[in-house]
C-alpha positions as CSV (number, residue, x, y, z in Angstrom):
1,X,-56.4,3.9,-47.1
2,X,-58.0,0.7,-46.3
3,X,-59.9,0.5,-42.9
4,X,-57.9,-3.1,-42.4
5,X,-54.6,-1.1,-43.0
6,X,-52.7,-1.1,-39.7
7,X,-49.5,0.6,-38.1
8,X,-48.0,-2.6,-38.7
9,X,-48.7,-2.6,-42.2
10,X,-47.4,0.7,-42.7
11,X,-44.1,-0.2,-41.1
12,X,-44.1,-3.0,-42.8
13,X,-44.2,-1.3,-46.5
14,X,-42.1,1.4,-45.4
15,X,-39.1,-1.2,-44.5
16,X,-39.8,-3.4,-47.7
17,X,-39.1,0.6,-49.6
18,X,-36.2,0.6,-47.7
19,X,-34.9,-2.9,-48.3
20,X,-35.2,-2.3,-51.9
21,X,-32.9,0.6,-52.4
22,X,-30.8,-0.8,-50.6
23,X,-30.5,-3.8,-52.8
24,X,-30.5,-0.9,-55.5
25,X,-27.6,0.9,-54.0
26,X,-25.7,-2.1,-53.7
27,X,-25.7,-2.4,-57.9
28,X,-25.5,1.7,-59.0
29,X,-25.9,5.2,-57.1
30,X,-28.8,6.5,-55.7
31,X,-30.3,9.3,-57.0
32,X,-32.1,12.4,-55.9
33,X,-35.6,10.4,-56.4
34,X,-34.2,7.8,-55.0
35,X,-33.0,9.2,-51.7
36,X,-36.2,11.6,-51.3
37,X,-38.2,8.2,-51.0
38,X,-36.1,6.5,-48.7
39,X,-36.0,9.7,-46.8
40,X,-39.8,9.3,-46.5
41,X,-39.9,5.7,-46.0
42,X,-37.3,5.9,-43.0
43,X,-39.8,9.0,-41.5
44,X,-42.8,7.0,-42.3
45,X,-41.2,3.9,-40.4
46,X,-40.1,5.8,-37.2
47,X,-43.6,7.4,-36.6
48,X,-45.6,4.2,-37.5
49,X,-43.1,2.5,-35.1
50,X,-44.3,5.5,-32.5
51,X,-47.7,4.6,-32.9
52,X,-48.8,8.1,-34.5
53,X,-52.2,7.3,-36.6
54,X,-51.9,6.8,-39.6
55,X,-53.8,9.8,-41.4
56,X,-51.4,11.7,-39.4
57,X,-48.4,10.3,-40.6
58,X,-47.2,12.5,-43.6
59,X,-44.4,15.3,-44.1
60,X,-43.7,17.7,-45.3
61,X,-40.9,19.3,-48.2
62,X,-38.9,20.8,-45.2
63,X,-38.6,17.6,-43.1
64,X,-38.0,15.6,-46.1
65,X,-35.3,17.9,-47.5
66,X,-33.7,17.4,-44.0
67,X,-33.5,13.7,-44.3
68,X,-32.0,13.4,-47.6
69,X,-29.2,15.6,-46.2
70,X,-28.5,12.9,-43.5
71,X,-28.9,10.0,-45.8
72,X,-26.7,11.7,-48.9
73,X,-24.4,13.3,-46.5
74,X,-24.5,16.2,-48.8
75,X,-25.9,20.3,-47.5
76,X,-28.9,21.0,-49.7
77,X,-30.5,23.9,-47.2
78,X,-29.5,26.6,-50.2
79,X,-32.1,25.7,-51.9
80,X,-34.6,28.9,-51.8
81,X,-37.9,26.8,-53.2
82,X,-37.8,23.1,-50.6
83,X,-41.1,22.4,-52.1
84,X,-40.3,23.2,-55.9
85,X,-36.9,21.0,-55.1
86,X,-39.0,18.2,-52.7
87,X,-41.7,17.8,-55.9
88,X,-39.4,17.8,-58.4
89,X,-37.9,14.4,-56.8
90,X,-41.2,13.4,-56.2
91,X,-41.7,12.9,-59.8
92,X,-41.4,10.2,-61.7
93,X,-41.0,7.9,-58.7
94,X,-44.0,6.0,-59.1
95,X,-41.9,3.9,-62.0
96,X,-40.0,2.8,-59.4
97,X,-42.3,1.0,-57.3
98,X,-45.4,0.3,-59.6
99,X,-44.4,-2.8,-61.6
100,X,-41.4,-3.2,-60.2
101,X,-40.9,-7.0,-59.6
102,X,-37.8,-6.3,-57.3
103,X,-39.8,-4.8,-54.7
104,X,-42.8,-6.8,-55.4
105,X,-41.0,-9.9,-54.7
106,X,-39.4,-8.5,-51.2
107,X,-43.3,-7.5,-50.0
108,X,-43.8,-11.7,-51.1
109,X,-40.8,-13.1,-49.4
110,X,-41.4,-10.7,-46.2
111,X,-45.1,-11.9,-46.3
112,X,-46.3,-8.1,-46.0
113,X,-50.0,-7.6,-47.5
114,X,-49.3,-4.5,-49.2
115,X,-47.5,-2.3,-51.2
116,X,-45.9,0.8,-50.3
117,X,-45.7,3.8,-52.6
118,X,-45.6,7.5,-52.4
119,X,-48.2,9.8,-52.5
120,X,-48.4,13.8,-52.8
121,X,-51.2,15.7,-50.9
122,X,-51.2,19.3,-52.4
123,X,-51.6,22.4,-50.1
124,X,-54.9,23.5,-52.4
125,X,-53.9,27.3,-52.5
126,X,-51.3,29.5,-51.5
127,X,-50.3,29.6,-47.6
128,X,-51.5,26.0,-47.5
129,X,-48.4,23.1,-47.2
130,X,-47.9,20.4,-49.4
131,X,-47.5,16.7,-47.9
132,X,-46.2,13.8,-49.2
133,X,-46.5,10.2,-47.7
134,X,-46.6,6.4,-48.6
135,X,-50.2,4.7,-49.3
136,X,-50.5,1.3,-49.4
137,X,-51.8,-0.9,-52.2
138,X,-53.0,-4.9,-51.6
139,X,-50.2,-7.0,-52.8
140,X,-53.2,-9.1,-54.7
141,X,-53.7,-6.1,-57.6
142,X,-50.2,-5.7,-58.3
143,X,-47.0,-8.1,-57.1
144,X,-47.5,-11.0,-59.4
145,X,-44.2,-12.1,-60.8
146,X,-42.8,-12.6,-64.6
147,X,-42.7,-16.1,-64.2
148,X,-46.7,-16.3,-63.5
149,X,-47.9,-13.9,-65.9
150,X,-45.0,-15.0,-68.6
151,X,-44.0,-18.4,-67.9
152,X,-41.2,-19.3,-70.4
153,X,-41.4,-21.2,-73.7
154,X,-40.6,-24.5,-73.7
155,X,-36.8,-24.7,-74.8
156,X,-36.7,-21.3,-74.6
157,X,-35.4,-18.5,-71.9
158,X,-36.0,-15.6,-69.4
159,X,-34.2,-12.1,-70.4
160,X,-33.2,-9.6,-67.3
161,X,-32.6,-6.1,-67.5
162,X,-28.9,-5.4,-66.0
163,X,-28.3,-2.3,-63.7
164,X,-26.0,-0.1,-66.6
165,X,-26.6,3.4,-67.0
166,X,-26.3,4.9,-70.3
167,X,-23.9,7.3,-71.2
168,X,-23.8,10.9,-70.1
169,X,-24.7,12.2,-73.3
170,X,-28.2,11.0,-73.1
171,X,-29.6,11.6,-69.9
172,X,-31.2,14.9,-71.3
173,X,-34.1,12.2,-72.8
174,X,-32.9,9.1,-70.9
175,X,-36.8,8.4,-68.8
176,X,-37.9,12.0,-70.0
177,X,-41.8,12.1,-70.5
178,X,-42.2,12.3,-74.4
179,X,-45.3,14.1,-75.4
180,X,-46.4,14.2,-79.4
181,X,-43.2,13.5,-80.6
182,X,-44.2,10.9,-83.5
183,X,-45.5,13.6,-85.8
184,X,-42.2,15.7,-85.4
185,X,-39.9,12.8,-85.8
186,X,-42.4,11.3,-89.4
187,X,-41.6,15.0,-90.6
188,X,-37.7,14.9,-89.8
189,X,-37.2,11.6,-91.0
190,X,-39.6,11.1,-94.2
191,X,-40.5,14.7,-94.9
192,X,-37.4,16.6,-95.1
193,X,-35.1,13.6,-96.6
194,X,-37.4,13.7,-99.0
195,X,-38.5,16.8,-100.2
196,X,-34.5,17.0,-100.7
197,X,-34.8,14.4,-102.9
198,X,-37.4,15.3,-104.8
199,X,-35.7,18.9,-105.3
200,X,-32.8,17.5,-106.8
201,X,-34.8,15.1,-109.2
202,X,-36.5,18.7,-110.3
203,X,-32.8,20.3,-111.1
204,X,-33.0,18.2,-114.6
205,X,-36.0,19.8,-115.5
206,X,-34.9,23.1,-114.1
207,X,-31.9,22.9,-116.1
208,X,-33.6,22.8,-119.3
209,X,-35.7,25.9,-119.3
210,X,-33.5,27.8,-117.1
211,X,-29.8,27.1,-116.6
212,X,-28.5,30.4,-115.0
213,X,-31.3,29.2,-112.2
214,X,-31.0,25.6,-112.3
215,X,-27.1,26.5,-111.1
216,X,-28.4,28.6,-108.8
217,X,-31.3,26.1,-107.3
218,X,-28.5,23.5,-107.0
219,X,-25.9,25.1,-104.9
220,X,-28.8,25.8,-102.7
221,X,-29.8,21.9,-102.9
222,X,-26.3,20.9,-102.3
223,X,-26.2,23.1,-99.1
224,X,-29.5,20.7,-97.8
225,X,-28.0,17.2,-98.6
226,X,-26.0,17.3,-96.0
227,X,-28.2,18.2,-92.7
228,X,-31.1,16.2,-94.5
229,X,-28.5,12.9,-93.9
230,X,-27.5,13.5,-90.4
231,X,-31.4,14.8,-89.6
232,X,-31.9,11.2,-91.0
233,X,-29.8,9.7,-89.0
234,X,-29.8,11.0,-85.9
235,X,-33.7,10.9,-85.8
236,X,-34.8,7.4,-87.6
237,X,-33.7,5.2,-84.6
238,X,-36.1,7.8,-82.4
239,X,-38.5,7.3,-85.0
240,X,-38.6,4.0,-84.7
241,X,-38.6,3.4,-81.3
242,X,-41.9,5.5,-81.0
243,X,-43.4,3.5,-83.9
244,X,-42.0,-0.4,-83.0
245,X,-42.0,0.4,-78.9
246,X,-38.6,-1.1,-79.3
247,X,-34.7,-0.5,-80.8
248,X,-31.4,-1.2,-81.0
249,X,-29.8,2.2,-79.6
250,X,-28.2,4.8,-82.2
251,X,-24.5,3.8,-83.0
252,X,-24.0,7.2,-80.9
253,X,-24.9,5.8,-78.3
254,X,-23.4,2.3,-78.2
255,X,-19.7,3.4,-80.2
256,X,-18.0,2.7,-76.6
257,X,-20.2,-0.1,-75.7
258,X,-19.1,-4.1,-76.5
259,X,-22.8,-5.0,-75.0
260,X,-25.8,-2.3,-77.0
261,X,-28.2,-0.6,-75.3
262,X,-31.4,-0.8,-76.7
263,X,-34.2,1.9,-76.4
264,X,-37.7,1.5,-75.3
265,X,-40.6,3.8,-75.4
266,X,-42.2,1.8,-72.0
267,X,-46.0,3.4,-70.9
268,X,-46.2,5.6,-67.5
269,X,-49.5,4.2,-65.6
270,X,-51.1,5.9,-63.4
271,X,-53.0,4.4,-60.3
272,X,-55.7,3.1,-62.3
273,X,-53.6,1.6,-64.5
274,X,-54.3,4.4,-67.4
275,X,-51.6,5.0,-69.9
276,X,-50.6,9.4,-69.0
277,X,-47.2,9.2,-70.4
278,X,-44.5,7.3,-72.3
279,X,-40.6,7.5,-72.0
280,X,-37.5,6.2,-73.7
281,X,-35.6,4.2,-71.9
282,X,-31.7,2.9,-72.3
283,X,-31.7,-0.6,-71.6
284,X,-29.5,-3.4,-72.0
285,X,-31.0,-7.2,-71.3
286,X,-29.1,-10.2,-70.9
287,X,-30.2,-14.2,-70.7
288,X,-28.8,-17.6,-70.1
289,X,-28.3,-19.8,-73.3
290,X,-30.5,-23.2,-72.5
291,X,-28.5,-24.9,-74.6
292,X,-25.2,-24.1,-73.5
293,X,-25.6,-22.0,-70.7
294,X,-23.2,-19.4,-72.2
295,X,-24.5,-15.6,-72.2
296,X,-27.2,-14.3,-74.6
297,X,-27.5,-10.3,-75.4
298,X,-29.7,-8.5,-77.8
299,X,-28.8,-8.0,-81.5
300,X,-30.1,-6.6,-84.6
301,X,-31.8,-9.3,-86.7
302,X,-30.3,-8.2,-90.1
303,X,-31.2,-9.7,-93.3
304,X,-32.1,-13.4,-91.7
305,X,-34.4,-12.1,-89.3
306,X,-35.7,-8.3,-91.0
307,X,-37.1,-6.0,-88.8
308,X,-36.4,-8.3,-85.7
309,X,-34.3,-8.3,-82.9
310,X,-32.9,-11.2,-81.9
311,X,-30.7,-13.1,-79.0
312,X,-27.5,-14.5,-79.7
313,X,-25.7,-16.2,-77.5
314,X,-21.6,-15.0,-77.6
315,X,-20.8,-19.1,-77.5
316,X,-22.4,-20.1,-80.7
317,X,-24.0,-16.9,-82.3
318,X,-24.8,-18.6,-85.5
319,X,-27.0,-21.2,-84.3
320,X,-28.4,-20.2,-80.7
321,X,-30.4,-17.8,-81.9
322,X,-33.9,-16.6,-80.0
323,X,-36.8,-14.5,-80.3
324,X,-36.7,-11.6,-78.2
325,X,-40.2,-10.0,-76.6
326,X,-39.4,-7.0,-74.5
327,X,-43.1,-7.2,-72.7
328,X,-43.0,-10.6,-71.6
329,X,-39.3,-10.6,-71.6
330,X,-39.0,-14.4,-72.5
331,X,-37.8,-15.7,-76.4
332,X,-37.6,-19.0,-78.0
333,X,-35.7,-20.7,-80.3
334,X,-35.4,-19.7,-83.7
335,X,-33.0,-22.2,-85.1
């Protein structure tokens, strides 16, 4: 840490932590992550409020576990690994807090000078403990809002992702680290679709110099026309998320939804910054119609804007139509 970091800092960030999920708590549950760092946050507040020095202040997976199970209310003490459970929690946490304008924009309106986040100290062998705690980051290199890097167009509007979880069925990839998966989906949704296709352009042929085999060959063919569809279709909106960033979600998905989720393949950043990791995320976005202030959501583009996807707003969705950019979140008028 910083040599100007104080105790008063460090209490600072941990309550700003705090304050944020329990803003987050107030729209959808908490989950395991989400306890483990307030668990850590609350710990990290009561011994910087006890004056213990900083490089001391850290815990470990036992103390943490403890915690949770006064914060969730629930008995986790079964578990026969703490640290395997403690560091499974621990991961994927950093989304949470880096780039997060929520919390960014508590540190600004508290007036705090840094940024809290969580940090895991390994043991470095066997017999030695693993420690996690929260390090501090100057507000300056990371809480500047949307509306200063991204100011909106003129005429145009601000898009904001709404607290709705996706459905059940797709949690098993739902902010899952994807890891070489473009090559596997190209082959799924080009390769195989068409090699099918190609086999039954060959029957023809086959057919003339060998019927018997030609029969043969197509009730073989015909078995493959039907997984090479549903291959297609269950892996060509995955395909195309990788390959466009962004989607409309599969109609699997959305079929009980009247608002779609969309998916994005959003980059995991390290502390440097550095790109480690991408995941798919479920999304949906919503925006206020400057026109007529009614509600705007995400649709496809069809054929008048191809490849596109597009806000409409539900009061006129003919003619308040907007461009929709998922990084800076803003669109403008396209009509």
């Amino acid at each position: 840490m910083d040599k100007d970091i104080t105790l008063k800092d460090l209490e600072d960030g941990a309550s700003d932590v705090i304050a944020y999920i329990n803003d987050y708590e107030q729209q959808k549950q908490l989950t395991l992550a989400l306890i483990f760092l307030k668990a850590l946050a609350q710990l990290t507040q009561e011994q910087a409020t006890d004056g213990i020095p900083i490089e001391k202040i850290e815990f470990s997976a036992v103390e943490i576990r403890d915690r949770m199970e006064q914060i969730s209310e629930k008995t986790i003490r079964g578990e026969r690994d703490p640290g395997g459970y403690i560091g499974r929690r621990f991961q994927g946490l950093d989304k949470h807090l880096k780039g997060s304008l929520e919390i960014q924009n508590i540190v600004k309106k508290n007036e705090h000078r840094f940024v809290a986040r969580p940090h895991k100290k390994e043991g470095g062998g066997s017999g030695n403990k693993t420690y996690y705690r929260l390090v501090l980051n100057k507000v300056e290199s990371e809480a500047v809002s949307d509306e200063e890097k991204h100011p909106v167009p003129a005429d145009g509007l601000r898009y904001e992702a709404t607290h709705s979880l996706p459905p059940w069925w797709t949690r098993w990839i739902h902010e899952k680290n994807i890891r070489s998966w473009k090559l596997a989906l190209f082959l799924m949704v080009i390769l195989f679709p068409a090699v099918v296709v190609m086999l039954v352009g060959f029957l023809p042929l086959l057919a003339f110099v060998h019927p018997p085999l030609a029969l043969t060959a197509a009730s073989w063919i015909g078995m493959l026309i039907l997984p090479a569809i549903v291959v297609f279709l269950l892996a060509c909106p995955f395909y195309r998320v990788i390959d466009k960033r962004v989607a409309m979600a599969p109609d699997w998905v959305n079929f009980f939804q009247f608002h779609e989720f969309l998916m994005e393949f959003r980059p995991d950043r390290d502390e440097s910054g550095k790109i480690r990791n991408r995941q798919i995320h479920f999304v949906k976005y919503k925006g206020q119609c400057p026109v007529c202030s009614g509600r705007v959501h995400i649709q496809r583009g069809w054929w008048q804007f191809p490849g596109r996807l597009v806000g409409r707003c539900w009061e006129n969705p003919a003619e308040h139509v907007f461009s929709f950019d998922h990084v800076t979140r803003t669109g403008k008028p396209l009509r």
